[in-house]
N, C-alpha and C positions, 0 to 999 in steps of 0.2 A: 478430463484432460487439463493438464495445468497449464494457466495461461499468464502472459504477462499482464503488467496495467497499463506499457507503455506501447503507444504505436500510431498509425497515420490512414485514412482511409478515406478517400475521394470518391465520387461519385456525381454523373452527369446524366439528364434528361432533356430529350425534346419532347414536349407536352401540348397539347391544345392549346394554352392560352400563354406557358411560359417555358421557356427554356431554364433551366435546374440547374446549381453546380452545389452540391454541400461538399463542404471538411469536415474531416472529424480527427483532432488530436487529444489524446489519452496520454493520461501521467499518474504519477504514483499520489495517491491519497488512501488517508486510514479507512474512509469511508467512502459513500457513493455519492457525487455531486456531478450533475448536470449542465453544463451553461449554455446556452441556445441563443444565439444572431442572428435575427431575421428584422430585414424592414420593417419599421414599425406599423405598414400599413397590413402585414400578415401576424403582427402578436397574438390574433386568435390562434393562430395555428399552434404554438409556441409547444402551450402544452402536451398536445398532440406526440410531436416530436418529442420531447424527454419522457414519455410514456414509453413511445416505442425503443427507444434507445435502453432505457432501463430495462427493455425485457431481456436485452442479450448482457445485459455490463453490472456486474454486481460490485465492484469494488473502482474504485480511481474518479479522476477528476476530469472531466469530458465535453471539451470544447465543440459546438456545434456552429459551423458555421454556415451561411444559405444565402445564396444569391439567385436571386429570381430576374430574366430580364423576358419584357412584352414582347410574346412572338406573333398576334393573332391581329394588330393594329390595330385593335379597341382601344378608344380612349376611356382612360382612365378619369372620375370625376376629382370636380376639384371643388371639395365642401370649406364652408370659412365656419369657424366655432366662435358667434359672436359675443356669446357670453365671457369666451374664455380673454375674448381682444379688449374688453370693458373691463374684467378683473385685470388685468396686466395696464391699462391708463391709469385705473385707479391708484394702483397700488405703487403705479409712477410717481401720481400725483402726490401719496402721502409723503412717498421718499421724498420729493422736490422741498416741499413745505418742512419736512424732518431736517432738512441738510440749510436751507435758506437758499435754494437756488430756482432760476427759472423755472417751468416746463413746456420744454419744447418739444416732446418729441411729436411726430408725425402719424398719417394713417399708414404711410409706410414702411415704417419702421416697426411701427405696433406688429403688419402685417408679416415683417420678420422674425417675430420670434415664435417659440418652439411651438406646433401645434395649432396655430392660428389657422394657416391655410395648411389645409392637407391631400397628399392626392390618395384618394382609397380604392379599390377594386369594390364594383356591385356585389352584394354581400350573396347576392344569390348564383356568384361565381366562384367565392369560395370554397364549397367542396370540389368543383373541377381542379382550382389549382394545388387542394391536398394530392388528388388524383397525380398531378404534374409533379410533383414534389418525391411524393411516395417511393416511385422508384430510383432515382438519385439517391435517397437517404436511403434507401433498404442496399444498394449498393454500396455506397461507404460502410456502413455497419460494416458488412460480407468483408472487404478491401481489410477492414481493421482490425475484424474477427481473427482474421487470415493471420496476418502480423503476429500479432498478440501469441494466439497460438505457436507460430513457427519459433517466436523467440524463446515463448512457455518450454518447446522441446531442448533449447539450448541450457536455458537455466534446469529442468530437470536431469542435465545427462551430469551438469556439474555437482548437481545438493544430492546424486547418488554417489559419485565419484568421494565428496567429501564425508559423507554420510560412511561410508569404508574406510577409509581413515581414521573418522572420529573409533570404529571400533575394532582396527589395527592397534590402535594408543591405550582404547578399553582391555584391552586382549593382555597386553602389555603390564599393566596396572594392577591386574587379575592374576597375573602368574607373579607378582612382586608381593603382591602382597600377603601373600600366606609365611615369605619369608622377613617381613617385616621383625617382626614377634623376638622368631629365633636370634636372628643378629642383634637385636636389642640386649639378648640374655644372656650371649657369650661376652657383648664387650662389659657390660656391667658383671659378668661373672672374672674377667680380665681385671677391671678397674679392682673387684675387692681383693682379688688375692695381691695385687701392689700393695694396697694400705692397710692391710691386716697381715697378722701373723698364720704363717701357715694352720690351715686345717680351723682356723676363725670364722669361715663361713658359716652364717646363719641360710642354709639349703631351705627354710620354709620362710625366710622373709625374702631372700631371693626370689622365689616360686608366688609370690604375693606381688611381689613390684613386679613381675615378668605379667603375672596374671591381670593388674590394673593396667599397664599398658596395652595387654591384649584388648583389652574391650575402650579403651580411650580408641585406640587407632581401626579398631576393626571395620572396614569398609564394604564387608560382604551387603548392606542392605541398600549403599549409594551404588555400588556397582550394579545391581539389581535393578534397581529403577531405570538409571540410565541406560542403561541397555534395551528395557523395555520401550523407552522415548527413542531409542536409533530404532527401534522395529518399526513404533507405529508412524514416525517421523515418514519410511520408508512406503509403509503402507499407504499413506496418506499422498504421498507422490503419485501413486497408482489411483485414485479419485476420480471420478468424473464432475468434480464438483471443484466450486470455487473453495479454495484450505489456505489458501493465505493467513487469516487468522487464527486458523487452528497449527500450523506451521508455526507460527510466531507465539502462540503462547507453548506449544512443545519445546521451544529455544530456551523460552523463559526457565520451563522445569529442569533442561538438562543444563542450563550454567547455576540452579542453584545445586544441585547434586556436587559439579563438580567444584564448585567452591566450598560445598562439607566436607571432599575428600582432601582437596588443596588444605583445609585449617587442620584436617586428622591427620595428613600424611607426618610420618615421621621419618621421611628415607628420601635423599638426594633426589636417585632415581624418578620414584613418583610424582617430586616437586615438578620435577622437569616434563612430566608427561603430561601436570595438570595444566601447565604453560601451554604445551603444544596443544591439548585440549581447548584451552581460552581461545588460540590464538584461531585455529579452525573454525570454533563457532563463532567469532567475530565477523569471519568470513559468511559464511550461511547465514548470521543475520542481515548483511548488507542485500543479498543476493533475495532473500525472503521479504526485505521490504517490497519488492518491484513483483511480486506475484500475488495473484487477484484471490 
């Protein structure tokens, strides 16, 4: 099923020890990236989370966000890292002496910075509150899934709609070009009898320039391929897999096709179709960035 990369997916739990709320926002990225926000006092868990999240999400850029609050009125302990408040004096004190200034700071202040006092959960309560967690997150997934999907139907009904077009214009190009050739050979059979004397026609060097032009301009093997890239362009819509990239590199093959046909073409007509061409897959690229 084709699905977007963009979408929005909430999710809430009441749990034993914590009441739950994740987000989860998705955006367009070339690859798969994860970002995860939890309390620093649940970073075990971190991974956890982008684990699971990557089992459903193959492509985009995936904000995760988590808020945990104390439903069960356990206190939380509150551990001091003494080593870490002696590396931060110290390294005060180098600064103080580096600058030529006092040092004054305090046990208070020390006590303020990052990590010094932290409050943590008993680590032997941490798989409950993955438990607490679990279902929140598996419901935003579900919320975001949902999204993605619904939009995936939108963007598929238009890259078929445009998908018919691109080979209306093919169709068009197809039936021009067999006449290419011909009108080539009447005006250049036109042009000589103005500048030569009647019955001056060279009929096998004529038939020579009419035949080099035939094979300069002949497009039957671009139209061929491209044609094949609207099939499996199409085909590939029908998936149940992530084609976002295989969708963008089919884009890639049918604008260089149609830029061999645009330098061959030798007829107004075509010029024009290879424009309307450009201008369509221009379209379907923009619309194929945002599919997963």
């Amino acid at each position: 099923m084709l699905r977007s990369m963009t979408g929005f997916g909430r999710g809430e739990y009441l749990g034993r020890l914590k009441q739950v709320t994740v987000e989860i926002k998705a955006v367009n990225h070339r690859f798969s990236e994860v970002q995860v926000r939890l309390p620093y006092q649940y970073a075990m868990l971190e991974e956890r989370v982008r684990k699971l999240v990557l089992n459903y999400f193959s492509r985009g850029r995936i904000d995760v966000v988590i808020k945990l609050e104390n439903t069960s009125g356990k206190q939380r302990e509150l551990q001091v890292d003494k080593d870490l408040a002696v590396t931060y004096y110290k390294k005060i004190e180098e600064l103080a002496v580096a600058i030529g200034i006092p040092c004054e700071v305090n046990v208070v202040q020390i006590a303020q910075f990052p990590e010094v006092l932290v409050l943590r959960e008993p680590e032997e309560e941490m798989e409950i509150i993955w438990q607490d967690l679990l279902p929140a997150l598996q419901k935003a997934v579900d919320v975001l899934l949902q999204m993605r999907e619904k939009e995936g139907w939108k963007l598929k009904e238009d890259l078929v709609r445009r998908i018919q077009t691109l080979q209306q214009i093919h169709s068009k190009i197809l039936q021009k070009s067999p006449q290419v050739v011909e009108i080539y050979r009447q005006k250049l059979a036109t042009r000589l009898q103005e500048v030569l004397p009647e019955g001056q026609i060279d009929e096998e060097r004529l038939a020579l320039e009419v035949a080099l032009l035939a094979d300069k301009c002949n497009l039957d093997e671009e139209l061929v391929r491209l044609n094949s890239h609207f099939m499996q362009f199409a085909q590939a819509l029908e998936e149940d897999t992530a084609v976002g990239r295989k969708l963008d590199f089919l884009l890639q093959e049918m604008n260089r096709e149609v830029n061999t046909i645009g330098s061959k073409a030798n007829d107004v007509e075509i010029t024009q179709a290879v424009v309307a061409l450009k201008s369509e897959l221009e379209k379907i690229r923009e619309q194929v960035q945002n599919i997963e």
